[in-house]
Backbone as a printed PyTorch tensor [residue, N CA C, xyz], in Angstrom:
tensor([[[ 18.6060,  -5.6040, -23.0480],
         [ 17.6890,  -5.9600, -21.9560],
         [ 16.8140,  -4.7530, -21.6250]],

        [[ 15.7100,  -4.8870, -21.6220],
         [ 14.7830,  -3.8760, -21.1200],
         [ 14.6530,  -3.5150, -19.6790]],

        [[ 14.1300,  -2.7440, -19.3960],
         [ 14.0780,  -2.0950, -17.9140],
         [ 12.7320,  -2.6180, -17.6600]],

        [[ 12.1240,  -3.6570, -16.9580],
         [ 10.6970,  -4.0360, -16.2030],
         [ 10.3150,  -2.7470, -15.4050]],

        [[ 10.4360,  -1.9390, -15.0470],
         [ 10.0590,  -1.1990, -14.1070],
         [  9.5100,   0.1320, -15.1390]],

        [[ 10.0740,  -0.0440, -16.3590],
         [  9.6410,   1.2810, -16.6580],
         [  8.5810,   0.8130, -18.2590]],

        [[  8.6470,  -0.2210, -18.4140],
         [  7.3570,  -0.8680, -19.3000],
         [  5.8330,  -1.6960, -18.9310]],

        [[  4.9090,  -0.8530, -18.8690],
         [  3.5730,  -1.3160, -18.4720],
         [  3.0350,  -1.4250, -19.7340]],

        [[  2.2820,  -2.6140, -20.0690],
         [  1.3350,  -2.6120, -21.1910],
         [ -0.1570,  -2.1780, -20.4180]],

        [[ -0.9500,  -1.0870, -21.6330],
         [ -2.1160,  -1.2750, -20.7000],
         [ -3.2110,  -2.2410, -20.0750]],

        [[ -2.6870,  -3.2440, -20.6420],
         [ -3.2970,  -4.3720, -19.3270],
         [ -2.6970,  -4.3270, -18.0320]],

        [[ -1.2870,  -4.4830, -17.4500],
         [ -0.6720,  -4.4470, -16.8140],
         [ -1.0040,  -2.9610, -16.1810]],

        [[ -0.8570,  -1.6110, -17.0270],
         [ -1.5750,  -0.6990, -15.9210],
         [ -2.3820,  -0.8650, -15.5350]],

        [[ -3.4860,  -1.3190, -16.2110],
         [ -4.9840,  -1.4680, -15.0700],
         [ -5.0710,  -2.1710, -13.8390]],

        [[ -4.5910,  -3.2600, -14.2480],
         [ -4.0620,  -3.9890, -13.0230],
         [ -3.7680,  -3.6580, -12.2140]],

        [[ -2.2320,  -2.8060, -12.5050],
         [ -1.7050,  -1.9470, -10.9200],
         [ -2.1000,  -0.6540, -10.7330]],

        [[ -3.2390,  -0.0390, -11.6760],
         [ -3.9510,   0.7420, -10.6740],
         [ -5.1490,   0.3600,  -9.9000]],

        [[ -5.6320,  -0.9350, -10.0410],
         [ -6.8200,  -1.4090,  -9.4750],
         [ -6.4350,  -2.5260,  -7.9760]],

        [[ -4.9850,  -2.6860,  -8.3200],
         [ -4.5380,  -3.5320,  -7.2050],
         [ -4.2890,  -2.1040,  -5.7210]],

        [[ -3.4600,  -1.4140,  -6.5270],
         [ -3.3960,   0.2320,  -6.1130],
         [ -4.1310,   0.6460,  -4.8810]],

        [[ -5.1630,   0.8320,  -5.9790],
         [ -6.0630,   1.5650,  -5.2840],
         [ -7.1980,   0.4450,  -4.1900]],

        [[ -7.1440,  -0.5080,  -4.3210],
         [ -7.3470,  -1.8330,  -3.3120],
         [ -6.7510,  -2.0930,  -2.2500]],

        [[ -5.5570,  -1.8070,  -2.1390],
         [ -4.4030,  -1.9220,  -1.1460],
         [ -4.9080,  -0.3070,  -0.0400]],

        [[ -4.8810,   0.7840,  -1.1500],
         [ -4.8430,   2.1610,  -0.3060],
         [ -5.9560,   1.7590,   0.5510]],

        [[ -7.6450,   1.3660,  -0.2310],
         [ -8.6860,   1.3820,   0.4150],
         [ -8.9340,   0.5570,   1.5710]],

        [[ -8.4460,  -0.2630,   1.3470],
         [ -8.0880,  -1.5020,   2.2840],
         [ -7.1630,  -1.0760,   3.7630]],

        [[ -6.2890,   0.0220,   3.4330],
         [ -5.5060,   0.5380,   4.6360],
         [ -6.4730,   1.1540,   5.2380]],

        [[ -6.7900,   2.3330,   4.4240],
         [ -7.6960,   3.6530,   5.1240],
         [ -8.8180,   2.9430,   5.7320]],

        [[ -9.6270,   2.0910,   5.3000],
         [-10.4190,   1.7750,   6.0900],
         [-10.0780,   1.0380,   7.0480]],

        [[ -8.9300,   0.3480,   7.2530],
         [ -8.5020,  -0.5970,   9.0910],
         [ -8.1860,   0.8080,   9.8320]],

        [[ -7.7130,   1.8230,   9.1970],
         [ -7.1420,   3.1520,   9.7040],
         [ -8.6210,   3.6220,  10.7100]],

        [[ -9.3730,   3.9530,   9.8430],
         [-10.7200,   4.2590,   9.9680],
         [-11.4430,   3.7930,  11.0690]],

        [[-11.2730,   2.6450,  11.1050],
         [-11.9410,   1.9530,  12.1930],
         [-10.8600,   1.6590,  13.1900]],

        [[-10.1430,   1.9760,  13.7810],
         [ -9.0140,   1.5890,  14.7770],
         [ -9.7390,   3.5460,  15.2280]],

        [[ -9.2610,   4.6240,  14.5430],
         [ -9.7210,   6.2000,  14.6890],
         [-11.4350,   5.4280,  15.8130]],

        [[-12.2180,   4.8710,  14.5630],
         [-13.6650,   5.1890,  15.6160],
         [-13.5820,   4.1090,  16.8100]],

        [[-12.8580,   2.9290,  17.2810],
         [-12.4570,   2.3950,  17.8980],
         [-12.1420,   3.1690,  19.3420]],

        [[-10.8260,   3.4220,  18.7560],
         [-10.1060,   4.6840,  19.8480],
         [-11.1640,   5.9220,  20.5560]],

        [[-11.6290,   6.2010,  19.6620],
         [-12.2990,   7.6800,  19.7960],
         [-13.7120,   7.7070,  20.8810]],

        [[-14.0390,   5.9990,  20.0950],
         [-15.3350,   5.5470,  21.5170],
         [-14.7750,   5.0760,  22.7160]],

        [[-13.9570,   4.8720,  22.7940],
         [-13.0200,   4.5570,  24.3720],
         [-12.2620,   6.1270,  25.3900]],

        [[-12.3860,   7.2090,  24.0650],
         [-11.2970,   8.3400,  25.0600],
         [-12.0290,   8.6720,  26.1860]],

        [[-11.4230,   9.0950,  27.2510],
         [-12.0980,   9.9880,  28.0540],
         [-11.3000,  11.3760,  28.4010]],

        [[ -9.7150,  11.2470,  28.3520],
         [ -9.0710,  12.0960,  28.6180],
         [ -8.6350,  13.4620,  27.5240]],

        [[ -8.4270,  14.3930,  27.8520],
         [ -7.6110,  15.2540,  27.0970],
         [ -5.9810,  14.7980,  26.1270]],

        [[ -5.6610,  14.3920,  26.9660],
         [ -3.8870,  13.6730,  26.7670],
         [ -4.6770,  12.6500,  25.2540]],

        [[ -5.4730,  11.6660,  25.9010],
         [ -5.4470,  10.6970,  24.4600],
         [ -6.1580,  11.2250,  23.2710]],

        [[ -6.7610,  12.5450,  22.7390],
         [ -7.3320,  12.8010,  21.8260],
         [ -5.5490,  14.0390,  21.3820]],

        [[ -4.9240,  14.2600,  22.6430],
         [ -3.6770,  14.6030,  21.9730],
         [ -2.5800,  13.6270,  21.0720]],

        [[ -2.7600,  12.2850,  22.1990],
         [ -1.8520,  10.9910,  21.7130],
         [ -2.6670,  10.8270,  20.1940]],

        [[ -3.9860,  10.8050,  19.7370],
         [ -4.2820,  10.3470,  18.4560],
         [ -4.0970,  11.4160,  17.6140]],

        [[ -3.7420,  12.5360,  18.1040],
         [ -3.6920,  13.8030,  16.8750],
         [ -2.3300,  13.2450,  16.2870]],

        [[ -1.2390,  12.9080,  17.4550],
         [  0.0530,  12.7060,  16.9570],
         [ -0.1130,  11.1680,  16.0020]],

        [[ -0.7790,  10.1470,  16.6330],
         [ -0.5120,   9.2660,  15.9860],
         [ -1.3960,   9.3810,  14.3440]],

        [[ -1.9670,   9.7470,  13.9020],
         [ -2.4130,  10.1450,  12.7650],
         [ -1.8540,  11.0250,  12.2580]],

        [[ -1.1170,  11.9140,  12.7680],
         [  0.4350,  12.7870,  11.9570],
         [  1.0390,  11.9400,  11.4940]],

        [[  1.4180,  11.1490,  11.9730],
         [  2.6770,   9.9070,  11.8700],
         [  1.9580,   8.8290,  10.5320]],

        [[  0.9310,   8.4390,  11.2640],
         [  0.5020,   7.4250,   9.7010],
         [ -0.2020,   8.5170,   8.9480]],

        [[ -0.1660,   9.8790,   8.2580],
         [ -0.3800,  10.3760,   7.6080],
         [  0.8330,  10.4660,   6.5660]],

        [[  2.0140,  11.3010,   6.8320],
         [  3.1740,  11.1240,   6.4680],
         [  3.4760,   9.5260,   6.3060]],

        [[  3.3410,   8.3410,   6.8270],
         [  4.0420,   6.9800,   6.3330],
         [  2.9360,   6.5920,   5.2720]],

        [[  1.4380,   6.9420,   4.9480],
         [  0.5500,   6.8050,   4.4200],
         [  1.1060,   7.0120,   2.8750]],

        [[  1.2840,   8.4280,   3.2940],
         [  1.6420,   9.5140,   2.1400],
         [  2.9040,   8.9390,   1.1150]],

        [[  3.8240,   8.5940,   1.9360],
         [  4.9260,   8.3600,   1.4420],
         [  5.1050,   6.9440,   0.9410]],

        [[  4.2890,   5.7220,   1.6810],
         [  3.9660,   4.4670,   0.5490],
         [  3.2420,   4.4090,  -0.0240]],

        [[  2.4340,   5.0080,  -0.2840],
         [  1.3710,   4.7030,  -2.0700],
         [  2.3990,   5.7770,  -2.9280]],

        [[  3.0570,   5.5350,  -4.0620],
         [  3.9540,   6.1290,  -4.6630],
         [  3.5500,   5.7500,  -5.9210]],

        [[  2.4240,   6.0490,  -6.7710],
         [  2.3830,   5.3660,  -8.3690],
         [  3.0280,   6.0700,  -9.2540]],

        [[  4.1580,   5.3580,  -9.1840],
         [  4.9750,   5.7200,  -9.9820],
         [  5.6500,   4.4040, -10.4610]],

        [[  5.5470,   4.1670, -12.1480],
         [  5.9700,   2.8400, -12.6610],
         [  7.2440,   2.8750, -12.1230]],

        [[  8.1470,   3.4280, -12.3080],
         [  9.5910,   3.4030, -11.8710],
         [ 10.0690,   2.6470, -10.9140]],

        [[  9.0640,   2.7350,  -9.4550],
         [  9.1250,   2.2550,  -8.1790],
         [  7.7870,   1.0710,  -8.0370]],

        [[  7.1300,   1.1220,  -8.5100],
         [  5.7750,   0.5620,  -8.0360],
         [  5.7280,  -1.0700,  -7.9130]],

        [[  7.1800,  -1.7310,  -8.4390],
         [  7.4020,  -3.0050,  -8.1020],
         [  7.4520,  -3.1940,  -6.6070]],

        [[  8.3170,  -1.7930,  -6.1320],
         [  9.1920,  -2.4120,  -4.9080],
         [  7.3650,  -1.7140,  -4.1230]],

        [[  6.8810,  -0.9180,  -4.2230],
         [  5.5330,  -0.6790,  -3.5740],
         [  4.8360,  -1.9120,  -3.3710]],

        [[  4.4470,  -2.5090,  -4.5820],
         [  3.9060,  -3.6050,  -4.5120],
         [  4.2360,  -4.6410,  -3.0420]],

        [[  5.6110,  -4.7170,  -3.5950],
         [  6.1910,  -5.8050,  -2.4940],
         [  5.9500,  -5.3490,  -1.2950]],

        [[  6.2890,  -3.8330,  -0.8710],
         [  6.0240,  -3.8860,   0.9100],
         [  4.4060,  -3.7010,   1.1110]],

        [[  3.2570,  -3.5660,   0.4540],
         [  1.8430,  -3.6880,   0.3940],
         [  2.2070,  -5.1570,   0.9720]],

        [[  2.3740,  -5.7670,  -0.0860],
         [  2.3110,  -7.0130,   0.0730],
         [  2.5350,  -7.8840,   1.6470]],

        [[  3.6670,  -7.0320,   1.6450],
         [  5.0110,  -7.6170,   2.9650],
         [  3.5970,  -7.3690,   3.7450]],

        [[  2.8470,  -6.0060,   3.8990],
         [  2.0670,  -5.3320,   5.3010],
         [  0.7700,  -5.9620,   5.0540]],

        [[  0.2440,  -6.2250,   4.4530],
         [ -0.5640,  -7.4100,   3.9410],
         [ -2.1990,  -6.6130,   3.5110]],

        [[ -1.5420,  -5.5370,   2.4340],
         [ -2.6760,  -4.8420,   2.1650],
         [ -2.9950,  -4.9310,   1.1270]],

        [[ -2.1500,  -5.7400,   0.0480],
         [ -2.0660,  -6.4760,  -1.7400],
         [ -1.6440,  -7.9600,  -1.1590]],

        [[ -2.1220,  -8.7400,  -2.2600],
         [ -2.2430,  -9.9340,  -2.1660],
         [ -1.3520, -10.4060,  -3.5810]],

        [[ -0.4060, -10.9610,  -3.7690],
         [  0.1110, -11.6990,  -4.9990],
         [ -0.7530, -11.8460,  -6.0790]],

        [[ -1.4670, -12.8080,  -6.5390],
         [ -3.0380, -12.9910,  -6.8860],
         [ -3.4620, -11.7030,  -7.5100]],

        [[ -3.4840, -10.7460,  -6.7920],
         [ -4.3760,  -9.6550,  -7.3340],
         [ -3.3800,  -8.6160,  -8.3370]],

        [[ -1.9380,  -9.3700,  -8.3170],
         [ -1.2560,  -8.7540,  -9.6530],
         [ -0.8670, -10.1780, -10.4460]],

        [[ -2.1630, -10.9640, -10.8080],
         [ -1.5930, -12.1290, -11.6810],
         [ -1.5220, -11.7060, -13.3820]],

        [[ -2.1460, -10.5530, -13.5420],
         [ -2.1690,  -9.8010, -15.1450],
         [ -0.6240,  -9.1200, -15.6450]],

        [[  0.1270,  -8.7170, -14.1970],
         [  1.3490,  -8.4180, -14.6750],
         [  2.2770,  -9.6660, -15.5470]],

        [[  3.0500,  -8.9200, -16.2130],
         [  4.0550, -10.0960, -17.1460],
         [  4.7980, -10.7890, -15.8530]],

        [[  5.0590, -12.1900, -15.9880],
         [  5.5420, -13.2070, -15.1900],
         [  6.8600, -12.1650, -14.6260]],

        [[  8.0970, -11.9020, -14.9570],
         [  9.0970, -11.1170, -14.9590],
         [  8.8960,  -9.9670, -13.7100]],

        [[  7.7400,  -9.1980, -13.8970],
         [  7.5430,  -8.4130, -12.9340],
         [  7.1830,  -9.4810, -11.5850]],

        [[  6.3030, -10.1400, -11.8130],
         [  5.4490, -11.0360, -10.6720],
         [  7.1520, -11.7040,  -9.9440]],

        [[  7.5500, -12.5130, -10.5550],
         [  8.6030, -12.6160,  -9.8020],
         [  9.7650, -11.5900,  -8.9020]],

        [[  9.7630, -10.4920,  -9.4150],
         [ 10.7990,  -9.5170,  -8.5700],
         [  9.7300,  -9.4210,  -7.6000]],

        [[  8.3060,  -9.1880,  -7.8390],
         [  7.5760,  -8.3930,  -6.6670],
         [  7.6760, -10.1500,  -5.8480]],

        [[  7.5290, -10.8580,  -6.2030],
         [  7.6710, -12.1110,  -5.1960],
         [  9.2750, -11.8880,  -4.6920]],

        [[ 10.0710, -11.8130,  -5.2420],
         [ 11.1520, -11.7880,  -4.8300],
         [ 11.6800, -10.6540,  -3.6550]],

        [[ 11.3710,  -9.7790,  -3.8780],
         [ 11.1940,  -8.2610,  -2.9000],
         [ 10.4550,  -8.3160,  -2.0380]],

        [[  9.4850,  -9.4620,  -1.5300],
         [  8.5110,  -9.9330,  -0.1930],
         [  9.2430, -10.5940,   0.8730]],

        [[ 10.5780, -11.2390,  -0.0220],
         [ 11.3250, -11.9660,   0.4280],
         [ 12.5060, -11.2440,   1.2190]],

        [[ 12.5370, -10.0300,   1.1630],
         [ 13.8420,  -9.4030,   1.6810],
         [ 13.5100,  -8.4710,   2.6060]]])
């Protein structure tokens, strides 16, 4: 039995670097606009402190879920998915086998 996690054909990489990098862009920019959101509402000292911290925080959780690394990038997939920043659909090029664990891992 082969290991799915550690065989990409290069169709299948392109895919999940284009789903990838769709998901990241797709965050940073709701990120982006919530920042100029916030930033046209501050008036105080305290809340340009409260957003330094809260952009520490989704910097580090940022950092630490985009992980391309074939090894892991099923279970990535799935919590993109779960947070709703990849769409199923947009990994229909992966082999059926993968598509199902990452469906299956949305589920848990």
């Amino acid at each position: 039995m082969q290991d799915i996690e550690a065989n990409w054909s290069p169709v299948e990489q392109k895919t999940a670097r284009e789903a990838f990098e769709k998901a990241y862009q797709r965050e940073i920019s709701a990120l982006l606009e919530q920042v100029r959101a916030t930033t046209n509402e501050m008036a105080e000292l305290d809340e340009l402190w409260t957003l330094h911290d809260f952009l520490s925080a989704k910097r580090h959780e940022i950092d630490g879920k985009y992980d391309y690394n074939y090894q892991v990038l099923l279970f990535v997939f799935a919590n993109l998915i779960k947070d709703g920043w990849l769409h199923l659909e947009e990994l229909q090029n992966l082999e059926q086998e993968k598509l199902a664990k990452i469906a299956a891992l949305t589920r848990m």
